[in-house]
N, C-alpha and C positions, 0 to 999 in steps of 0.2 A: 504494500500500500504506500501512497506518495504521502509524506508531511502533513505537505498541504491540501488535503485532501481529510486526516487527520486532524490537524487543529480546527477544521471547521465548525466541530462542535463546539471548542470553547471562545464564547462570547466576552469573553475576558480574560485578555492575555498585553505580554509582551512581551516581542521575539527579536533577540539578537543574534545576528548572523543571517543564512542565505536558505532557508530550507525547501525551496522550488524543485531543489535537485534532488532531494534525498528521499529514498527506497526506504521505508520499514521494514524491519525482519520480528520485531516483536515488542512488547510492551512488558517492563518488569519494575518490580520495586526494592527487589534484593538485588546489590551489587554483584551477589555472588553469581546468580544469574544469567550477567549479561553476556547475548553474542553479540559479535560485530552486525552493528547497524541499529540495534535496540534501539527503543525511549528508555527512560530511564527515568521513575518517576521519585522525587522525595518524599517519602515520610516516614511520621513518627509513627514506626509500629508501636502498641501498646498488650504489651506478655503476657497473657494467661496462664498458669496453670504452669502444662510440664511443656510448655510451647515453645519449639526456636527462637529465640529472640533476636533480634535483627536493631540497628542503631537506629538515630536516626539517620535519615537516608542524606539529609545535606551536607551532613560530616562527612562522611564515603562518595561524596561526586567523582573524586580523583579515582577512586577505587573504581568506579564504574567506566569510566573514561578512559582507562588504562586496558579495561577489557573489549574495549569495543565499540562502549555507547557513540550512537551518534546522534544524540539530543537528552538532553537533560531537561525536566520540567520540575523546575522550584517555587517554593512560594518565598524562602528567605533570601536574596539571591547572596550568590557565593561565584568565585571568579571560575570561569573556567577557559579552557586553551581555547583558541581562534578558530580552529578547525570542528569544532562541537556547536549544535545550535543552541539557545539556551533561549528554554518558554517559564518567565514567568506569571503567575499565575494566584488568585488571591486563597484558593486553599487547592493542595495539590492532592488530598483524596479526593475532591470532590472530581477533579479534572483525570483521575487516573480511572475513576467509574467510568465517566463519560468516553473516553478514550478508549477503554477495553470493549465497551459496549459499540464501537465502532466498527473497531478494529475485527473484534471477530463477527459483524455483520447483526449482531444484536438476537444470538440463536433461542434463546429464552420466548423469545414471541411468536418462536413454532411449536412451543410446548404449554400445555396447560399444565398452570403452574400454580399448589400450592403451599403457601405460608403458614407457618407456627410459631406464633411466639407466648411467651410468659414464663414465669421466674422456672416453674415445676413442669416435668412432666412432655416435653420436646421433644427428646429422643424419644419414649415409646410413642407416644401418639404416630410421630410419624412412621414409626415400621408398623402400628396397627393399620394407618392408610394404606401402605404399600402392602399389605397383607392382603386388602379386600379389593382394591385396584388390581393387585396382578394378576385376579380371578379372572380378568377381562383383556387388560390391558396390558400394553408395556410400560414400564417404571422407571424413574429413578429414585433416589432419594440422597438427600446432601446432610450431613449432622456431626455431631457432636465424637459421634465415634469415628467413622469413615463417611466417602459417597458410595452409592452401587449404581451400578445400570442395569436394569433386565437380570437381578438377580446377584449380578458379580460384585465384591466387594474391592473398592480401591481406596488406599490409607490417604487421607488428607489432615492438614494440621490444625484447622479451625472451624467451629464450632459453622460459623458463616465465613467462609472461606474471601479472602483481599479480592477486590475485581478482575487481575486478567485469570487467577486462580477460576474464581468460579465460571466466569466468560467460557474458559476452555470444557471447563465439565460441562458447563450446558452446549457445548459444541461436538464430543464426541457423545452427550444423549441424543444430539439431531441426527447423528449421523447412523445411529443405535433404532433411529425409528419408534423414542421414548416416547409417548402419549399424555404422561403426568409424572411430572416431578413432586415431590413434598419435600421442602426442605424446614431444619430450622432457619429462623429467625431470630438472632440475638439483638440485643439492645445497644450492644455495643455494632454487631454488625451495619444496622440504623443508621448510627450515630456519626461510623467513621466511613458511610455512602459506599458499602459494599453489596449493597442490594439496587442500590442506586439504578433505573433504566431498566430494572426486572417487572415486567409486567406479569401483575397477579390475577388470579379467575377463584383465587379460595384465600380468606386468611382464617384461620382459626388464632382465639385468646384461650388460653389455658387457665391463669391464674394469675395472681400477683401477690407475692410478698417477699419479705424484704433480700435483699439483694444485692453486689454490687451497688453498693452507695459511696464506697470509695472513690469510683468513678463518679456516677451520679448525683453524687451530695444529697440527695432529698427521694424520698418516694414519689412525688409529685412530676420531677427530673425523670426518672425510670420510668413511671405511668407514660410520659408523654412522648417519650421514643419510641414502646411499644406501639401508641397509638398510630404512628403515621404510618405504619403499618394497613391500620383501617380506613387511613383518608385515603391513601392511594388507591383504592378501589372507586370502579365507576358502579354505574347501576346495573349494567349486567354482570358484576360480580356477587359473591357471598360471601358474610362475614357469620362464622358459625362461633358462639360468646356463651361460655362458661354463667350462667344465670345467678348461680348461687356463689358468685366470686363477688364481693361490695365493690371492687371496680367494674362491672358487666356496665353497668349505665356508661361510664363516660366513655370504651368501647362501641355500644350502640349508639350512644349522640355522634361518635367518629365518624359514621360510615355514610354512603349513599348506597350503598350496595343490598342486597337482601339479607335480612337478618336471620338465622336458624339457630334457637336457642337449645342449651341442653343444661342438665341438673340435673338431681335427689330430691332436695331439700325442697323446690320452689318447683311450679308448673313451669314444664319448658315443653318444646315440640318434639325434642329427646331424653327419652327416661330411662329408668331399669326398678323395674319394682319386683319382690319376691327373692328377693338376695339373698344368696347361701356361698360364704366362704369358708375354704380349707385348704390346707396347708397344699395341695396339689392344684389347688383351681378355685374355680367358681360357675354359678350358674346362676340365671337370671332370666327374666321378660322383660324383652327390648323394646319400649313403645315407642311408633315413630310415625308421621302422620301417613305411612304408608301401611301401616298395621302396626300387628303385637308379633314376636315370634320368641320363642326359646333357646339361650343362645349357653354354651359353654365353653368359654375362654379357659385357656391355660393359666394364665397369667391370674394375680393374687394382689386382695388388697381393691380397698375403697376407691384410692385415689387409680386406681389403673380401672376402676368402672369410668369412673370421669373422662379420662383419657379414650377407651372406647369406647364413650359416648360424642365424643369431638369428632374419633376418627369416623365412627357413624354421621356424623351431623354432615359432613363432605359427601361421604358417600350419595348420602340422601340429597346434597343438592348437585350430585352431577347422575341424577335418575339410576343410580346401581339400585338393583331388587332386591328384596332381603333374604332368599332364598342364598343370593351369592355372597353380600354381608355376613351371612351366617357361617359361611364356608370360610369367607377369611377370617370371623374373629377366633373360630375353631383350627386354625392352621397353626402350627407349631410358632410360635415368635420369639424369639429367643434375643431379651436386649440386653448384654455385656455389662455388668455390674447392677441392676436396675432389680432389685430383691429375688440376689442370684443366690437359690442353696448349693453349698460346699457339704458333699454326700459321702462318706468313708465307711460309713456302717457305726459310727462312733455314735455313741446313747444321748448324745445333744444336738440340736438341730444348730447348723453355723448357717448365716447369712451375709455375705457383702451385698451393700446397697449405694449408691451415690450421693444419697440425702447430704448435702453442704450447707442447707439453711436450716434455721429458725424452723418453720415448716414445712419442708421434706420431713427432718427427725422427727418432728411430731406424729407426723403422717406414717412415718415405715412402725416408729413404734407403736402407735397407737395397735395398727395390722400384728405387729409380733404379740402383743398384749391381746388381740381377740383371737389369738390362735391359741389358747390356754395352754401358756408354757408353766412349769413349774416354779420359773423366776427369766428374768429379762436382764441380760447379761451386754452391756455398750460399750462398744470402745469406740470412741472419736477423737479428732484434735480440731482445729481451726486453720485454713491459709495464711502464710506470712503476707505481707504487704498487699492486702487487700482489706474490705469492709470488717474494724474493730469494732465498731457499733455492736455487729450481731453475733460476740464473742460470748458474753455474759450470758443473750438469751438462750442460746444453743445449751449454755452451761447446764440455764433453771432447766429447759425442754427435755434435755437426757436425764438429768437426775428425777424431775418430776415422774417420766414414766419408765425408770430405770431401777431395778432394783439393786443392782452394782453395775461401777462406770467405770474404766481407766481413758483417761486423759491421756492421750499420747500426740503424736507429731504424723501434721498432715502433709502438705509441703510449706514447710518452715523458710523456706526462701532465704530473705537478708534477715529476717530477724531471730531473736532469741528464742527458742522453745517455751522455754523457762518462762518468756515473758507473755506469752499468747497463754499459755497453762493458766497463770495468774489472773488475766483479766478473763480466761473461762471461766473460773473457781469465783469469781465474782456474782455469780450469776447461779451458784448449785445452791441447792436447798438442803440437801443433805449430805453426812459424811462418810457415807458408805462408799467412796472409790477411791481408786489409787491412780497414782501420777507414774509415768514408765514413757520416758521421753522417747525410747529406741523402738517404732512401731513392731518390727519385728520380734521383740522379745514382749511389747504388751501384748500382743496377739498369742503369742504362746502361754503367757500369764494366762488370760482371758480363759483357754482348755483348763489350763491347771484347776481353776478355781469352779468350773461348769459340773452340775449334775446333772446326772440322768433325769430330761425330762424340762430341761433348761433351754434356751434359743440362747445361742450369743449372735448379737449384732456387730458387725464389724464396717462403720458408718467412714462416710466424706469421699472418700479415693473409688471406688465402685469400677469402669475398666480401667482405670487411668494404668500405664505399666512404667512407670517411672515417678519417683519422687526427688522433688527438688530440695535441697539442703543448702547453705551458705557456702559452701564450696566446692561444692560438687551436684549434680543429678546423676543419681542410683537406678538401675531396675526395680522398680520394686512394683509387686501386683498384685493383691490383697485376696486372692481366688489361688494364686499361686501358693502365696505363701503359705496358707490357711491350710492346703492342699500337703503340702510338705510337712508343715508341722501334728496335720493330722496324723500323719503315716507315723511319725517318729511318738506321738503319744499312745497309737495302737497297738506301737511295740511294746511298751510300756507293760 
């Protein structure tokens, strides 16, 4: 593709140097990336979790330029050699969206595409869609854990993946013959215009609480990232809204689009009444204005009816019959850390789970608590340099529905163990837990202390396979581990 041909999306620029002449070969934002002839775009990546971390990108222009780039698009500007074009521009995520979305011909507006966002509950929802869609249809889906096309799974690193990142995945699902995508939709994803020029036909709201506030500074801030999620929809779109979440309203005043509620608690147009959970599943009546039917999902837990009630509420507004609903929410779903039992033959029930908030834990234990274990056994920690706010609450949350807790290390990052522990223990109600900063030995604790007839929860980290430390990131995989220390307690 020519430059200028390229910069014609953006409406606000300024370019120095000659770029009439110049061939694109591809658009990146990691230096490490670049071939001869690339853009080269700057920014300030912002690190999640056990994610690459990448600088910002204005510091590294030389780095880029040395590999090849042949145009650099900054917002700070910074000098570079004579022979490089150099576009700058008033915020350069916004221009690397728009760019990518060019660049590879804007593939996403061949594909019915939809969104999920909110704090809980993302990743399954969207493989319950892709469960009941690929009764019919071909698929993708993009998330937290990998993308898949039509079944296959390929690793990617972000939750909502940078723009030419995702650009490319929605280009080999075109080429794949994919029908609907479901991806998540992060807030941060939002915020830093990586969904930016993706045209939606579905968004689903899951929920909201508290969350990422270290970014966001306020709930009010999060709520309203989620939202433009729902403005961007036109009227022949659908916005399918969690009823019994006290955000559903300002989600539904968002939209122009068609509204399809679901709940429990409150009348929605998607229900589940006649609820029966157990430790292998569940069963229910799916009410949905296209009848009633009988449906038995694998999957366990209140809040995972919720979830197949969202993925149902899509379903139902792209005319799938519930005859075939029924078949996907009955098909194997299997979501990597998301109240995954670790099964050895050992006399106590082990779980990893992903819960990282306030309410996730409340929600998984509550489920371990209606499963009548003999006692409820948690181990969690907190992320370093993310939201302290919701350190203490987690604290009260696990101890309130915990009957023993150890405190251990989540990914502790730049900060102190020691000191995330402190302001958890801020927050406990009671003194029945112990502190065991080295996750792999609280987790072996965690057996030591289990009886027959116990659940131990083993919370926060769920697939993640690596933990971040102050000087290092480790492998570490909490299904693994669990796994290993099983076998060496059944020697025992």
């Amino acid at each position: 593709m020519k430059l200028v041909d390229l910069l014609e999306v953006l409406s606000d620029k300024e370019i120095q140097g000659l770029p009439e002449s110049v061939e694109i070969s591809g658009i990146v934002y990691d230096p490490l990336r670049v071939l001869p002839g690339c853009v080269f775009v700057a920014i300030e990546v912002y690190t999640q979790l056990d994610k690459i971390e990448i600088p910002d990108g204005h510091d590294v222009v030389d780095d880029a330029i040395k590999r090849g780039a042949a145009v650099v698009v900054i917002e700070r500007d910074v000098p570079v050699s004579d022979n490089v074009v150099k576009v700058l521009v008033p915020n350069s995520r916004y221009a690397l969206a728009l760019m990518a979305n060019k660049f590879y011909d804007y593939p996403s507006h061949d594909i019915q595409m939809i969104g999920v966002t909110g704090t809980n509950g993302k990743t399954t929802t969207t493989h319950i869609v892709e469960s009941i869609f690929m009764q019919k249809y071909r698929t993708g889906l993009i998330g937290t854990l990998y993308y898949k096309i039509n079944g296959t799974i390929y690793q990617s690193k972000d939750t909502t993946p940078e723009p030419p990142d995702l650009q490319d995945i929605f280009t080999r699902m075109k080429q794949q013959d994919v029908d609907y995508c479901t991806m998540e939709v992060s807030s941060h994803g939002i915020e830093f215009f990586r969904v930016q020029g993706v045209q939606y036909n579905v968004a689903v709201f899951t929920n909201l609480t508290q969350d990422h506030l270290d970014f966001h500074k306020t709930i009010d801030s999060y709520r309203n990232a989620k939202l433009k999620l729902f403005r961007w929809l036109d009227q022949t779109g659908h916005a399918v809204i969690n009823t019994d979440d006290p955000s559903a309203h300002y989600f539904r005043d968002a939209t122009k689009a068609h509204v399809i509620t679901y709940g429990i608690e409150h009348p929605a147009d998607i229900m589940a009444k006649d609820i029966d959970i157990h430790i292998k599943g569940m069963t229910f009546t799916l009410v949905t204005p296209a009848g009633e039917i009988h449906v038995e999902p694998r999957l366990i837990g209140t809040f995972n009816i919720y979830n197949i009630l969202a993925a149902v509420g899509v379903a139902i507004s792209q005319g799938i019959d519930l005859p075939t609903i029924k078949h996907g929410l009955e098909h194997p779903i299997r979501v990597a850390g998301r109240f995954e039992l670790v099964d050895q033959g050992q006399p106590f029930s082990v779980v990893v789970d992903y819960a990282h908030t306030p309410d996730g834990i409340i929600n998984v234990l509550k489920l371990a608590r209606a499963l009548n274990p003999q006692r409820v056994i948690s181990l969690f920690g907190c992320g370093g340099d993310r939201d302290k706010e919701k350190r203490p609450i987690m604290g009260k949350a696990v101890s309130e529905y915990s009957d023993i807790f150890i405190i251990t290390s989540d990914n502790s990052r730049n900060e102190d163990p020691a000191e995330i522990a402190a302001q958890i223990k801020t927050g406990v109600t009671h003194s029945n837990f112990e502190e065991i900063s080295d996750r792999r030995e609280a987790i072996a604790r965690s057996f030591e202390i289990a009886q027959p007839g116990d659940i131990v929860m083993l919370l926060g980290k769920g697939h993640e396979t690596s933990q971040t430390l102050k000087k290092q990131t480790i492998h570490f995989n909490d299904v693994e581990v669990a796994n290993e220390l099983l076998a060496e307690y059944l020697k025992k």
